[in-house]
N, CA, C and O atoms as a CHARMM CRD file, in Angstrom:
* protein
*
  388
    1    1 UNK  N    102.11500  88.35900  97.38500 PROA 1      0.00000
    2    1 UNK  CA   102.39900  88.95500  96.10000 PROA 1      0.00000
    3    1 UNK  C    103.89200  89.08600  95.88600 PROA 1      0.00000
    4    1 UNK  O    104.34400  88.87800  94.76000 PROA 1      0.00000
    5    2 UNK  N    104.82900  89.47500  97.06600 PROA 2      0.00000
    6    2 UNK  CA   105.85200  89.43700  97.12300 PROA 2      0.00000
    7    2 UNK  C    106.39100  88.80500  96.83600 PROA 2      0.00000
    8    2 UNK  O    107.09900  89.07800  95.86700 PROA 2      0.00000
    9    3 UNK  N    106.48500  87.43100  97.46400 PROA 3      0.00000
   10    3 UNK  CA   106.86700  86.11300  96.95700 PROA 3      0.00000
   11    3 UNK  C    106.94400  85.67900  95.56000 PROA 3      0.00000
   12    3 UNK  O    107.93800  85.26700  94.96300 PROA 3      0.00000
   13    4 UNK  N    105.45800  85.87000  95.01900 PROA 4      0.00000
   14    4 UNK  CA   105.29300  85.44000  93.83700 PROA 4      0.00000
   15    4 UNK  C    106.09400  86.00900  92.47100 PROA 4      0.00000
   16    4 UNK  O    106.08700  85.43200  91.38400 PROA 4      0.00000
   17    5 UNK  N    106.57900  86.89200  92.68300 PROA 5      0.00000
   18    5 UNK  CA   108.05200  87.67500  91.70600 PROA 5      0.00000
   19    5 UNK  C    109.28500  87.91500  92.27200 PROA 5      0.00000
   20    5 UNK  O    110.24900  88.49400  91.77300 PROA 5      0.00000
   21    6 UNK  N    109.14900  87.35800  93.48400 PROA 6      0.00000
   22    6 UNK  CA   110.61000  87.76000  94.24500 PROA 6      0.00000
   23    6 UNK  C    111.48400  86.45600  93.59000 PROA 6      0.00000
   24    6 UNK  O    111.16100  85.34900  94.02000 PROA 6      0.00000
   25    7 UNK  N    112.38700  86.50400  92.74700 PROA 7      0.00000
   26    7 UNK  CA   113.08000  85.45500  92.41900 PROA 7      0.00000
   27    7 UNK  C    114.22700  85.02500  92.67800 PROA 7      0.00000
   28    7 UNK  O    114.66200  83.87800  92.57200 PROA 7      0.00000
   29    8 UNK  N    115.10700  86.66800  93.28600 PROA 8      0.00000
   30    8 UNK  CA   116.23700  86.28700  93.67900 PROA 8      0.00000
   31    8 UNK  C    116.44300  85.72500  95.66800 PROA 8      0.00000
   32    8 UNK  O    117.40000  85.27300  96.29700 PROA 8      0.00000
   33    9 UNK  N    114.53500  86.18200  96.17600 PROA 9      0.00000
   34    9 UNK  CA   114.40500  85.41500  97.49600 PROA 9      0.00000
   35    9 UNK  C    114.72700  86.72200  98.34500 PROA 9      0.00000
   36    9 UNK  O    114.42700  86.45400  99.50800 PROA 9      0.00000
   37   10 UNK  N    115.14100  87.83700  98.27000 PROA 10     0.00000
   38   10 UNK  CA   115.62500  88.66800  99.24900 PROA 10     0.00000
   39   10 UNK  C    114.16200  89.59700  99.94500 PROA 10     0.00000
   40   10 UNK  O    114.22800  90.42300 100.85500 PROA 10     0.00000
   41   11 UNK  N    113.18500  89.25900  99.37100 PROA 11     0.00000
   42   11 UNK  CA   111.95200  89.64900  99.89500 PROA 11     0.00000
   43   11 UNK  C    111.15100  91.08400  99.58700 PROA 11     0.00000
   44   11 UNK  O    110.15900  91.63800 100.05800 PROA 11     0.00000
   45   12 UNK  N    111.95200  91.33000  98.72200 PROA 12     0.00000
   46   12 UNK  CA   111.73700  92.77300  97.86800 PROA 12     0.00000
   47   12 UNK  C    111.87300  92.72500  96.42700 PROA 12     0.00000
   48   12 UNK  O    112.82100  92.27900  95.78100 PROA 12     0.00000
   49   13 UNK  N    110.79700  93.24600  96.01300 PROA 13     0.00000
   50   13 UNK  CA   110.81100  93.71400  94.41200 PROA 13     0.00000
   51   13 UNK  C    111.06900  94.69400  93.85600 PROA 13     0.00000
   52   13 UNK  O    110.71100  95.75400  94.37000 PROA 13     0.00000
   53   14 UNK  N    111.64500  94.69700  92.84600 PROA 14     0.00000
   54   14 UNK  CA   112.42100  95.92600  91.86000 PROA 14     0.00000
   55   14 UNK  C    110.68400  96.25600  91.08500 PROA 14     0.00000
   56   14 UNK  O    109.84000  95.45200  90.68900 PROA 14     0.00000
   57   15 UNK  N    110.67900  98.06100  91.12100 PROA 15     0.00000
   58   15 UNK  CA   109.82600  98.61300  90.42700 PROA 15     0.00000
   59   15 UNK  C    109.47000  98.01400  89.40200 PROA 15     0.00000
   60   15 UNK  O    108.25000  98.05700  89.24200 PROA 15     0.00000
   61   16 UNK  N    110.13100  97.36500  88.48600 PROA 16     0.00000
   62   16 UNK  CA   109.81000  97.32600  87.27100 PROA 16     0.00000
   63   16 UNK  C    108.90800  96.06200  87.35100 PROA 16     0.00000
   64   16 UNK  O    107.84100  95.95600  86.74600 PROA 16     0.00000
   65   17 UNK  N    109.58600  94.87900  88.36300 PROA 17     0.00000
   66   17 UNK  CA   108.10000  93.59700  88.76500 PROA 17     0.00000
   67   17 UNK  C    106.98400  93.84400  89.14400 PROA 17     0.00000
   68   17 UNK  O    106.03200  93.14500  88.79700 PROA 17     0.00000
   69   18 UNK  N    106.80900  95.27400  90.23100 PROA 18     0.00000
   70   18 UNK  CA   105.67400  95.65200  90.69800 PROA 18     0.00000
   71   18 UNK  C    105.27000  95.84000  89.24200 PROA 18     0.00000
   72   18 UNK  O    104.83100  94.95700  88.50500 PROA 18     0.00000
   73   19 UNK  N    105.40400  96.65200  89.04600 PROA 19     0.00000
   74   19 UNK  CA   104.48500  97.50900  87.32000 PROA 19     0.00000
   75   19 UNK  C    104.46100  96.38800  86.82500 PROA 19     0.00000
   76   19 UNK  O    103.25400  96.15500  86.88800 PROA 19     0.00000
   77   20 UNK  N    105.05200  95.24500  86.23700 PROA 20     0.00000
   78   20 UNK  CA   104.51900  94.08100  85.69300 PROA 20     0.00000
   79   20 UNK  C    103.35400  93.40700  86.77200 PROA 20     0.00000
   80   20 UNK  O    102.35600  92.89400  86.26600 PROA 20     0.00000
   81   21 UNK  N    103.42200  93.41400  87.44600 PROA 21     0.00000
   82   21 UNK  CA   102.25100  92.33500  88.28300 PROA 21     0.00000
   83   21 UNK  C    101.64100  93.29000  88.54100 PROA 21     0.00000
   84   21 UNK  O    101.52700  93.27700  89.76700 PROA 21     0.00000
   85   22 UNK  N    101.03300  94.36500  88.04400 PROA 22     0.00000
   86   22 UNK  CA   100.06200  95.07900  88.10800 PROA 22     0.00000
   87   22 UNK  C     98.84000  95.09800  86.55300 PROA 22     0.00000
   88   22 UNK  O     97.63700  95.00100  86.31200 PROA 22     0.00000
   89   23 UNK  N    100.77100  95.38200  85.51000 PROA 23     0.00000
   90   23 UNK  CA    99.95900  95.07600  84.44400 PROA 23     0.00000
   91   23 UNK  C     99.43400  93.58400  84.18800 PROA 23     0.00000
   92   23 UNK  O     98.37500  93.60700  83.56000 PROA 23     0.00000
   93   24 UNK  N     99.72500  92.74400  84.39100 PROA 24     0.00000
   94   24 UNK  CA    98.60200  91.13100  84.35000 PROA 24     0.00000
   95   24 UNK  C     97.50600  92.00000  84.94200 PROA 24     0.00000
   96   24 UNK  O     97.52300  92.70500  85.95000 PROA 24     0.00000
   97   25 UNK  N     96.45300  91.74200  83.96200 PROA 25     0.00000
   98   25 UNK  CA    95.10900  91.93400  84.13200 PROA 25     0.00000
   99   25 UNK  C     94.39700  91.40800  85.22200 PROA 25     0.00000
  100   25 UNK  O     93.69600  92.09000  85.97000 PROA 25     0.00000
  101   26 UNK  N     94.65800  89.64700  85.35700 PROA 26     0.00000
  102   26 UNK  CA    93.97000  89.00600  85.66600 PROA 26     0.00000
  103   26 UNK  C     94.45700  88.75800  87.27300 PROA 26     0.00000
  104   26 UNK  O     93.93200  87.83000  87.88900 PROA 26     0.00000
  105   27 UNK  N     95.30700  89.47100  87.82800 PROA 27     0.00000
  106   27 UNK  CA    96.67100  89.84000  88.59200 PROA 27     0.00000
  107   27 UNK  C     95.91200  89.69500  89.95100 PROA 27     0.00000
  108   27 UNK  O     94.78800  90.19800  89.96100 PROA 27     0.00000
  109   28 UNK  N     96.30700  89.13500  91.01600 PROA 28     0.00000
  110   28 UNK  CA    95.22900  89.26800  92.66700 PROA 28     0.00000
  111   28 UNK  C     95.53200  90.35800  93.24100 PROA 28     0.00000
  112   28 UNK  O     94.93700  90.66200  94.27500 PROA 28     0.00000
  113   29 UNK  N     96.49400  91.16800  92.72200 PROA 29     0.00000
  114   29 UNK  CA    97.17200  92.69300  93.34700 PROA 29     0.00000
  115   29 UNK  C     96.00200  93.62300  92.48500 PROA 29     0.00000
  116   29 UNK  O     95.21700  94.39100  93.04000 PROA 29     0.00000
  117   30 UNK  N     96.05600  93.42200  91.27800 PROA 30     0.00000
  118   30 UNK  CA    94.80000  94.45200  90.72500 PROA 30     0.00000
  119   30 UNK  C     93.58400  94.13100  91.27900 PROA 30     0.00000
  120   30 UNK  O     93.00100  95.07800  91.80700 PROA 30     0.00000
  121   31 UNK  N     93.03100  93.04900  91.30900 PROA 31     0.00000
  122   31 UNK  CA    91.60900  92.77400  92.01600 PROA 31     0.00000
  123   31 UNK  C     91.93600  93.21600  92.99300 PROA 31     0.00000
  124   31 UNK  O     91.41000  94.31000  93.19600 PROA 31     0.00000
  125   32 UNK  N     92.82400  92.77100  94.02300 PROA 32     0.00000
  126   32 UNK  CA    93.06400  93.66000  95.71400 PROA 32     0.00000
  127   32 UNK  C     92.65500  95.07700  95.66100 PROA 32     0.00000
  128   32 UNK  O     92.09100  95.79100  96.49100 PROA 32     0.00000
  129   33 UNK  N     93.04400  95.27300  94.58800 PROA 33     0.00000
  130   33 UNK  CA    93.33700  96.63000  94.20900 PROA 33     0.00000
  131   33 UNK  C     91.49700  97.74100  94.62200 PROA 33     0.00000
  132   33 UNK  O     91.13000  98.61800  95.40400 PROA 33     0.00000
  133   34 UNK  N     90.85300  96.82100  93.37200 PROA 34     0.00000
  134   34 UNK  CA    89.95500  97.22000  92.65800 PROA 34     0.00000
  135   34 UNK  C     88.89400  97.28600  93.95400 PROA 34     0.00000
  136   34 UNK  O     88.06700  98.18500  94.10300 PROA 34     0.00000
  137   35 UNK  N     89.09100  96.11600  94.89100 PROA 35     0.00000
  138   35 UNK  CA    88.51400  95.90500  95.72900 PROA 35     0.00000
  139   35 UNK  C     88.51100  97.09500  96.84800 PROA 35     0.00000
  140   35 UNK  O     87.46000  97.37600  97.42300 PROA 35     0.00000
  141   36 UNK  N     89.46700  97.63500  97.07300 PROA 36     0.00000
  142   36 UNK  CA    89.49600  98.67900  98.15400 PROA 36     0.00000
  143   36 UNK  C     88.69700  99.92400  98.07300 PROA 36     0.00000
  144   36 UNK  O     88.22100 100.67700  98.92200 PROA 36     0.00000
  145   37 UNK  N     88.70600  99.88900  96.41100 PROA 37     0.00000
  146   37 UNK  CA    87.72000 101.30900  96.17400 PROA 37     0.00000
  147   37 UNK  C     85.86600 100.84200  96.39200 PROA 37     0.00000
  148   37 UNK  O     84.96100 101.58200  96.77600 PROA 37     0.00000
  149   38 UNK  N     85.77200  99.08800  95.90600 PROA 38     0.00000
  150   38 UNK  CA    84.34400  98.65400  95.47900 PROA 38     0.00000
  151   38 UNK  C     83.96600  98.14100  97.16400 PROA 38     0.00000
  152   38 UNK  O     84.14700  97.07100  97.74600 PROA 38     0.00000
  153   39 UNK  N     83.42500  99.32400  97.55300 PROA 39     0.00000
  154   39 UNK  CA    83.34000  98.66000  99.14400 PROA 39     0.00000
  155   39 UNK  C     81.96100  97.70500  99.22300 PROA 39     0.00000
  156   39 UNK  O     81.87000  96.88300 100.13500 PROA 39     0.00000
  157   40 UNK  N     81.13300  97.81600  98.45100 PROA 40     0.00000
  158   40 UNK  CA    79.79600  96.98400  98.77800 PROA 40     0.00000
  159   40 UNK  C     79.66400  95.23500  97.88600 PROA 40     0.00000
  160   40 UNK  O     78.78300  94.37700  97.93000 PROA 40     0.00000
  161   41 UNK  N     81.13900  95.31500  97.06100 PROA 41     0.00000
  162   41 UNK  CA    81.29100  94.40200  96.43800 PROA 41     0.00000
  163   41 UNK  C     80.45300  93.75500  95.08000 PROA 41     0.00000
  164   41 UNK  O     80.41300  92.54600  94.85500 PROA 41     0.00000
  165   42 UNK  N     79.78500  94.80800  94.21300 PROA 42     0.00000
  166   42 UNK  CA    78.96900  95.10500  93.52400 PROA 42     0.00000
  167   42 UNK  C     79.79000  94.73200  92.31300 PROA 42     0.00000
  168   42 UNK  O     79.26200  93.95200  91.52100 PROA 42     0.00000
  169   43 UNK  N     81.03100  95.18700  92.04900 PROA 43     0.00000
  170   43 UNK  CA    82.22600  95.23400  91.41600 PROA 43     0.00000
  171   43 UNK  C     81.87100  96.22600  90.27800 PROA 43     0.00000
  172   43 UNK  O     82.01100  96.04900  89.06800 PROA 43     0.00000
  173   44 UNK  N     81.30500  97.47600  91.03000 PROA 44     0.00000
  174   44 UNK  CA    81.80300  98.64700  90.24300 PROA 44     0.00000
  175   44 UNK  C     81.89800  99.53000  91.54700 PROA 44     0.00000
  176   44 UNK  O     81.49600  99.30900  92.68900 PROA 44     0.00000
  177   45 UNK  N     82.72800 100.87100  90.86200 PROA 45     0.00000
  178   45 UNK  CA    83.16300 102.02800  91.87400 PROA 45     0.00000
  179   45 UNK  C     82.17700 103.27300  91.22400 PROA 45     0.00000
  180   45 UNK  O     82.04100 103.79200  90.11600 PROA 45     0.00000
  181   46 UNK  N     81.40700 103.47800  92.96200 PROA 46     0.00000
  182   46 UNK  CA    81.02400 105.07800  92.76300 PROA 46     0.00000
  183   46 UNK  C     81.46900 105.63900  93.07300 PROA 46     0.00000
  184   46 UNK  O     82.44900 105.52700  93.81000 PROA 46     0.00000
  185   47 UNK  N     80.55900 107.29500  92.32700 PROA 47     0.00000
  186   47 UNK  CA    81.38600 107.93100  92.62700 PROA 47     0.00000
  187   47 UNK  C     81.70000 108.30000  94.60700 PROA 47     0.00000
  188   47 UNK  O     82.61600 108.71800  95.31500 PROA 47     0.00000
  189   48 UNK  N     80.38600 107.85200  94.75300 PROA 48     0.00000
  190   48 UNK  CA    80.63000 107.84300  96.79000 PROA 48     0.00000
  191   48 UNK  C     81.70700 107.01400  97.17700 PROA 48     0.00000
  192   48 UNK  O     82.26000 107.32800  98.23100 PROA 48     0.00000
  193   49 UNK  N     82.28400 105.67600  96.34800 PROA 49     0.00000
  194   49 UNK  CA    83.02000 104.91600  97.07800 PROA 49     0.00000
  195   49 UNK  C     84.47300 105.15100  96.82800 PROA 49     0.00000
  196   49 UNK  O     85.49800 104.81600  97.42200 PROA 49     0.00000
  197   50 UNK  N     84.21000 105.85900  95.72400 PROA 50     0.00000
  198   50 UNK  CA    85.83800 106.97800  95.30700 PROA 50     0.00000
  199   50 UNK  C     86.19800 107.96900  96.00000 PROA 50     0.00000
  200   50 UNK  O     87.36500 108.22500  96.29900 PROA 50     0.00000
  201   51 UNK  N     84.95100 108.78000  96.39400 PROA 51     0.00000
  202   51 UNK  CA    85.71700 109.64000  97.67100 PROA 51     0.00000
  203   51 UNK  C     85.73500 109.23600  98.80100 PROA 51     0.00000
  204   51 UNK  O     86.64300 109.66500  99.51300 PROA 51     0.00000
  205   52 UNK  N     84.70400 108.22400  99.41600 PROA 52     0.00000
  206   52 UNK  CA    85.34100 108.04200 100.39000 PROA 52     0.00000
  207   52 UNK  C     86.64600 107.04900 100.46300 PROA 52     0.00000
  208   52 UNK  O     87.18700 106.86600 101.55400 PROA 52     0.00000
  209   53 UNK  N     87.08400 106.48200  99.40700 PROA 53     0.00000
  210   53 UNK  CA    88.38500 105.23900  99.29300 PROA 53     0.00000
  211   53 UNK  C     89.60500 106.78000  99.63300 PROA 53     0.00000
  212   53 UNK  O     90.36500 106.92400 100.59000 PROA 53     0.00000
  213   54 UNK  N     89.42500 107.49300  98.72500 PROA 54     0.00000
  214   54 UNK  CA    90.33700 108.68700  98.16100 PROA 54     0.00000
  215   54 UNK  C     90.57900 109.71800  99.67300 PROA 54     0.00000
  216   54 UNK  O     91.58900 110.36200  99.95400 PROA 54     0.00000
  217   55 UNK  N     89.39300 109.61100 100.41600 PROA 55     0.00000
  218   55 UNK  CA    89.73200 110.52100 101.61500 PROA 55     0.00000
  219   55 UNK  C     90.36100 109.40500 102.88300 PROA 55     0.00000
  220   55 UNK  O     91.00900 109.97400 103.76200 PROA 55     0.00000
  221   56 UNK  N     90.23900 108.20500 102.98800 PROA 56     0.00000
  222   56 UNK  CA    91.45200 107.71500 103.75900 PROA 56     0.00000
  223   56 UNK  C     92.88300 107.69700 103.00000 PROA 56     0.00000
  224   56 UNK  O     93.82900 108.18200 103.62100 PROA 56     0.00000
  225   57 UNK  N     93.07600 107.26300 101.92500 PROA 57     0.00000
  226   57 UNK  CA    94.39900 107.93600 101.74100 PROA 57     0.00000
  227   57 UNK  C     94.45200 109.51700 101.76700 PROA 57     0.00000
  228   57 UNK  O     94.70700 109.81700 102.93300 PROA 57     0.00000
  229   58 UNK  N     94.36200 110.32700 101.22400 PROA 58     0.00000
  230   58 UNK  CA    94.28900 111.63500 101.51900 PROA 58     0.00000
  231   58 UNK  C     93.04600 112.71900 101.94100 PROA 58     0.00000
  232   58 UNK  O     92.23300 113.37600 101.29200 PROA 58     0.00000
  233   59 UNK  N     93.30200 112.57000 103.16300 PROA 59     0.00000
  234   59 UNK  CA    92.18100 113.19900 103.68200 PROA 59     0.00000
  235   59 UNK  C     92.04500 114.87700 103.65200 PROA 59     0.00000
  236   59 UNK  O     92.59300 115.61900 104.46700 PROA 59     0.00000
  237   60 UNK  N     91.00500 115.40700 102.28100 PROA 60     0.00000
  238   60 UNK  CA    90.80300 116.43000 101.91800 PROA 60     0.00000
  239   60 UNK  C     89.27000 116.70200 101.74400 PROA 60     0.00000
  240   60 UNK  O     88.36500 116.12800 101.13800 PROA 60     0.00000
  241   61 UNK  N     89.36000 117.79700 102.51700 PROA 61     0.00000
  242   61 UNK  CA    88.20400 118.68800 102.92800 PROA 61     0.00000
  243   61 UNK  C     87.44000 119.00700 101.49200 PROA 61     0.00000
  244   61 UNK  O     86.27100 118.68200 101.28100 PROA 61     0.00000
  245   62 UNK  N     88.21000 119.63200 100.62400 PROA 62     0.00000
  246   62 UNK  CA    87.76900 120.30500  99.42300 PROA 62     0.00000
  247   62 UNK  C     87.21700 118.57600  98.21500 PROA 62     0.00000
  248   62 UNK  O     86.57500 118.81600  97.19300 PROA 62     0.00000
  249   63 UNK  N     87.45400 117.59100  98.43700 PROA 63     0.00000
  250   63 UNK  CA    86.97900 116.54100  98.22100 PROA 63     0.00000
  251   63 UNK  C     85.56900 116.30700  97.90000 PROA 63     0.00000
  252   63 UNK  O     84.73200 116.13000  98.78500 PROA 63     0.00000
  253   64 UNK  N     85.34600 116.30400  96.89800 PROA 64     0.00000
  254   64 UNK  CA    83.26800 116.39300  97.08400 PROA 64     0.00000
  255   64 UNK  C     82.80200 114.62600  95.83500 PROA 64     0.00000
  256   64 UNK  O     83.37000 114.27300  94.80100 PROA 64     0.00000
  257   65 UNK  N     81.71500 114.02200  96.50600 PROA 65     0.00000
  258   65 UNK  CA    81.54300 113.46200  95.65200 PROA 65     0.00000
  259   65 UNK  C     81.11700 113.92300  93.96400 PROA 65     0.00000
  260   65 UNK  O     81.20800 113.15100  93.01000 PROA 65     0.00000
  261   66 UNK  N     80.81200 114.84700  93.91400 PROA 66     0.00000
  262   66 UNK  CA    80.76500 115.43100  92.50200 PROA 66     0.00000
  263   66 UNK  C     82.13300 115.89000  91.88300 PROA 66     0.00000
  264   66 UNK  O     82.17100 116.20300  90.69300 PROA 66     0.00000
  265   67 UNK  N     83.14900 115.93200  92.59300 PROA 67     0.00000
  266   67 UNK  CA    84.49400 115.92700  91.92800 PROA 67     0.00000
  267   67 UNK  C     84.86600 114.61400  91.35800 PROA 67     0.00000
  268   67 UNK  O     85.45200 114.44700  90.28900 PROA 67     0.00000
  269   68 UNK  N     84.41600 113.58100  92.28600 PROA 68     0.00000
  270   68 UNK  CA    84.57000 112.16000  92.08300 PROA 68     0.00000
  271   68 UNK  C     83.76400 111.82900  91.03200 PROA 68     0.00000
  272   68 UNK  O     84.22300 111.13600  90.12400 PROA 68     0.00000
  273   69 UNK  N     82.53500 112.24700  91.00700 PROA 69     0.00000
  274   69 UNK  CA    82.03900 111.69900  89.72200 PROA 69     0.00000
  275   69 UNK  C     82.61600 112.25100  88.81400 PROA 69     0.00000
  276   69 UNK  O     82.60100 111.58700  87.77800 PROA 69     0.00000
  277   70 UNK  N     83.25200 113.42600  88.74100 PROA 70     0.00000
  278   70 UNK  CA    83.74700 114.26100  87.15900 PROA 70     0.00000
  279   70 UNK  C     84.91400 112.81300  87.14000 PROA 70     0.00000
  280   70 UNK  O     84.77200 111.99800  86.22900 PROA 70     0.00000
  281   71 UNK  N     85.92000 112.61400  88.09000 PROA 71     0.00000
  282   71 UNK  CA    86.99200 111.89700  88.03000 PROA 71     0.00000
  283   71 UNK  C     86.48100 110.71100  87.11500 PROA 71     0.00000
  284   71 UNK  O     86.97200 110.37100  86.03900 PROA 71     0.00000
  285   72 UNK  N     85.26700 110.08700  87.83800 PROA 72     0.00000
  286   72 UNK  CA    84.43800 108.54500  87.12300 PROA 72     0.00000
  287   72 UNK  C     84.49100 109.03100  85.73700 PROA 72     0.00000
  288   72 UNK  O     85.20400 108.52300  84.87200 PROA 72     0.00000
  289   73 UNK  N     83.64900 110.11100  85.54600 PROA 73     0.00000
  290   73 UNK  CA    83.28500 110.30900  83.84300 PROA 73     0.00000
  291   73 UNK  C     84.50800 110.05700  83.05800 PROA 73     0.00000
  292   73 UNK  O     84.61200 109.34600  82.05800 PROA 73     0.00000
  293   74 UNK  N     85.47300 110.78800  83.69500 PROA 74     0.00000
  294   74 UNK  CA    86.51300 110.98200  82.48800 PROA 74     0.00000
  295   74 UNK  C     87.18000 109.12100  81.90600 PROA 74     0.00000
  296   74 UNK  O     87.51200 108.65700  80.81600 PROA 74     0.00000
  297   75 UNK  N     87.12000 108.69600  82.97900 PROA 75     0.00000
  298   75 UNK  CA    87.49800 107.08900  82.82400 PROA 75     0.00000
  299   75 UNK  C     86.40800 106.26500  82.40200 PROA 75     0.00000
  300   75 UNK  O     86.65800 105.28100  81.70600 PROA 75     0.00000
  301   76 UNK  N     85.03700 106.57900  82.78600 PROA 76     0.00000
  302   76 UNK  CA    83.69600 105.52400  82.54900 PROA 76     0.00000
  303   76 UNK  C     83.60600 105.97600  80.79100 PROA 76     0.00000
  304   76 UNK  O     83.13700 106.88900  80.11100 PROA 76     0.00000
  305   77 UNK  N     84.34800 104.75100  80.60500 PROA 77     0.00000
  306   77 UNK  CA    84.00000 104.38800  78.52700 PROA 77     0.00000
  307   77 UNK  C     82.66900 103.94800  78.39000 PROA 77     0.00000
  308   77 UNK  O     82.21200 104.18500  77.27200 PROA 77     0.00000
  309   78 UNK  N     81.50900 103.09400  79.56600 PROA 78     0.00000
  310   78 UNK  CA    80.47400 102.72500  78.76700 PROA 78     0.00000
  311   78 UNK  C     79.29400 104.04100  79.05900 PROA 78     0.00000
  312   78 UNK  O     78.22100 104.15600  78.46600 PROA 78     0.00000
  313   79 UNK  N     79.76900 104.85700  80.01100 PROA 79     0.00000
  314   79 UNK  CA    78.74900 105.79000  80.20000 PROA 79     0.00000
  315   79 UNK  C     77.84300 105.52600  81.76500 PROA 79     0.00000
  316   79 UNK  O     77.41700 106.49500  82.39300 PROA 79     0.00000
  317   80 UNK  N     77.73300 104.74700  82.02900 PROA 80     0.00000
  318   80 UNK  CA    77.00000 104.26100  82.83100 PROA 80     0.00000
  319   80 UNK  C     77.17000 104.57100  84.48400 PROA 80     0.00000
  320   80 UNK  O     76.63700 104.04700  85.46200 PROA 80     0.00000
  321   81 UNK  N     78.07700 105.57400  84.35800 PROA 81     0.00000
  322   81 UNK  CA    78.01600 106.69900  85.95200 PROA 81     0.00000
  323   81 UNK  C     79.19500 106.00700  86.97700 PROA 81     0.00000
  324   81 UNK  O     79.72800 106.62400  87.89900 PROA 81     0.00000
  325   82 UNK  N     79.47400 104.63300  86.62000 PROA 82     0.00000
  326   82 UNK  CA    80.40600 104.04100  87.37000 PROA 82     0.00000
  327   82 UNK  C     81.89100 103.20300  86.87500 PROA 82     0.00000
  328   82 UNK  O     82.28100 103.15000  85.70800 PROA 82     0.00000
  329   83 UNK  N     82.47900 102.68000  87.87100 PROA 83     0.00000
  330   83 UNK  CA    83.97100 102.25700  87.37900 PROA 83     0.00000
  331   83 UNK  C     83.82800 100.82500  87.38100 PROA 83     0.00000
  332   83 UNK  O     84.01400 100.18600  88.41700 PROA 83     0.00000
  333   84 UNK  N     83.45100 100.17100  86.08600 PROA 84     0.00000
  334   84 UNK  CA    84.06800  98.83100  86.39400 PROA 84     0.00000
  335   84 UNK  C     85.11900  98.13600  86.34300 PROA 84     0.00000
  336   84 UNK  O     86.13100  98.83700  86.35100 PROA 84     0.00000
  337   85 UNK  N     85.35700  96.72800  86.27900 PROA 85     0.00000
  338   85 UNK  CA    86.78900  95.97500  86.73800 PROA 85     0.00000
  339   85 UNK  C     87.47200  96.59300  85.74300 PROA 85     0.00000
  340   85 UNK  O     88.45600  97.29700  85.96600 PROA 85     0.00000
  341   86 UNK  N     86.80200  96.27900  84.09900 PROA 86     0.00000
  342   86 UNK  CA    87.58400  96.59100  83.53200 PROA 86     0.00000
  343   86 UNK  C     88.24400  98.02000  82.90400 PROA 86     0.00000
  344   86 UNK  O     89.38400  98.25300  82.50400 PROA 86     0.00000
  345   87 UNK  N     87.39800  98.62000  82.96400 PROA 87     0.00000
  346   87 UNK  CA    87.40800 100.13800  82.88600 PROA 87     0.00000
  347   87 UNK  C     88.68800 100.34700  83.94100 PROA 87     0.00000
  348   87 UNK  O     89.73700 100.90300  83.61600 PROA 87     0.00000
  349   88 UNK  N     88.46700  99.91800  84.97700 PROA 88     0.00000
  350   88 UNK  CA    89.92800 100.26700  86.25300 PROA 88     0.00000
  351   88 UNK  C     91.29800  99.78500  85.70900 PROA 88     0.00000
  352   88 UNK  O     92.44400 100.23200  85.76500 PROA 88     0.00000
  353   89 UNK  N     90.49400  98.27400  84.94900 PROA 89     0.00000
  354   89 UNK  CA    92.22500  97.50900  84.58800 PROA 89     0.00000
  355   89 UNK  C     92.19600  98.28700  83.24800 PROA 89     0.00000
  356   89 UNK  O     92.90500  97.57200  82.54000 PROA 89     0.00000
  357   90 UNK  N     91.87900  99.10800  82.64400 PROA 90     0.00000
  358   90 UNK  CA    92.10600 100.03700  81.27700 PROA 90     0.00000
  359   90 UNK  C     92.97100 100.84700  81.98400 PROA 90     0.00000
  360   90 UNK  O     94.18800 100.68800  81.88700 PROA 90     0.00000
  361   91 UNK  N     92.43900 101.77400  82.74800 PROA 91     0.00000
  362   91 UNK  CA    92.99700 103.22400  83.48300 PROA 91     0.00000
  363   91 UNK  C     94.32900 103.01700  84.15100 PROA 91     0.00000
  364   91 UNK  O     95.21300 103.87300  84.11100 PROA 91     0.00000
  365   92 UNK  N     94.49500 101.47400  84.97200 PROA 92     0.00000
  366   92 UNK  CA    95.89700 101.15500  85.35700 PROA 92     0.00000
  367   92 UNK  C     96.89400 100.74200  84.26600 PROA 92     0.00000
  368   92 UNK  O     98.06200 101.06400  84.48600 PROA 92     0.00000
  369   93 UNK  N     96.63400 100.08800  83.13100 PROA 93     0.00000
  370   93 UNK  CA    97.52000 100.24400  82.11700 PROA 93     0.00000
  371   93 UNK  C     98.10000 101.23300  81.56700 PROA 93     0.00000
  372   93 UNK  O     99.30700 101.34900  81.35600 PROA 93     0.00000
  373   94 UNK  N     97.04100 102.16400  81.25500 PROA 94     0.00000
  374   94 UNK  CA    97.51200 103.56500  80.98100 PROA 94     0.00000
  375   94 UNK  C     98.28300 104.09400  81.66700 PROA 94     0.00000
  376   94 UNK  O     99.11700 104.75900  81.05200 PROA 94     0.00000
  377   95 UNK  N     98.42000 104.07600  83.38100 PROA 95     0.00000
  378   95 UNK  CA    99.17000 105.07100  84.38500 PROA 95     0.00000
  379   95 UNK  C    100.41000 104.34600  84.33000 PROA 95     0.00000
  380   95 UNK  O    101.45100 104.98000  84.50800 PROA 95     0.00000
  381   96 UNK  N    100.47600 102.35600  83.97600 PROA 96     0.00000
  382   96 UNK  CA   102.19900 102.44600  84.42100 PROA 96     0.00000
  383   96 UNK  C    102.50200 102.13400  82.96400 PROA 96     0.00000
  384   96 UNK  O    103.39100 101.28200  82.97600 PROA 96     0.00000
  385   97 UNK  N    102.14300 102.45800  81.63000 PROA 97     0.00000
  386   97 UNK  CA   102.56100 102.46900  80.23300 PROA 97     0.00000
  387   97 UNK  C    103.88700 103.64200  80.52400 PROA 97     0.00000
  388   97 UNK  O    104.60100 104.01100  79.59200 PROA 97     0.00000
């Protein structure tokens, strides 16, 4: 991924390329992405696969999958209890707008 925006070759990207190669939709860093939370490869996120994605990065006790589902609701536009691709690539536009 690095490579692929590194233009001046020094092997590091300036914030502002990351946030662009995030926003491309169609981006292998967002699917990477999307993938870490969709562990059964279904290509939607529950709310089980949100807390448990959410408790290896931060591992919190007070963490419940019913917090996770409130988290799903507020982002799930079709209703349907879970996170899909695109619903995720909605919610990441929004966070680096």
């Amino acid at each position: 991924m690095v490579t692929a925006v590194d233009t001046d070759g020094d092997r590091f990207i300036s914030i502002e390329k990351f946030g662009a190669l995030l926003d491309d939709g169609d981006s292998d860093a967002l699917r990477i992405a999307f993938e870490e939370y969709d562990e059964n490869g279904d290509v939607m996120i529950t709310a089980e696969e949100l807390c448990r994605a959410l408790r290896r990065v931060v591992p919190d006790k007070d963490l419940t999958v019913e917090k996770c589902a409130e988290m799903i609701a507020r982002l799930d536009k079709d209703g349907d209890g879970v996170i899909s691709f695109d619903e995720f690539k909605a919610m990441t536009a929004t966070k680096s707008s």
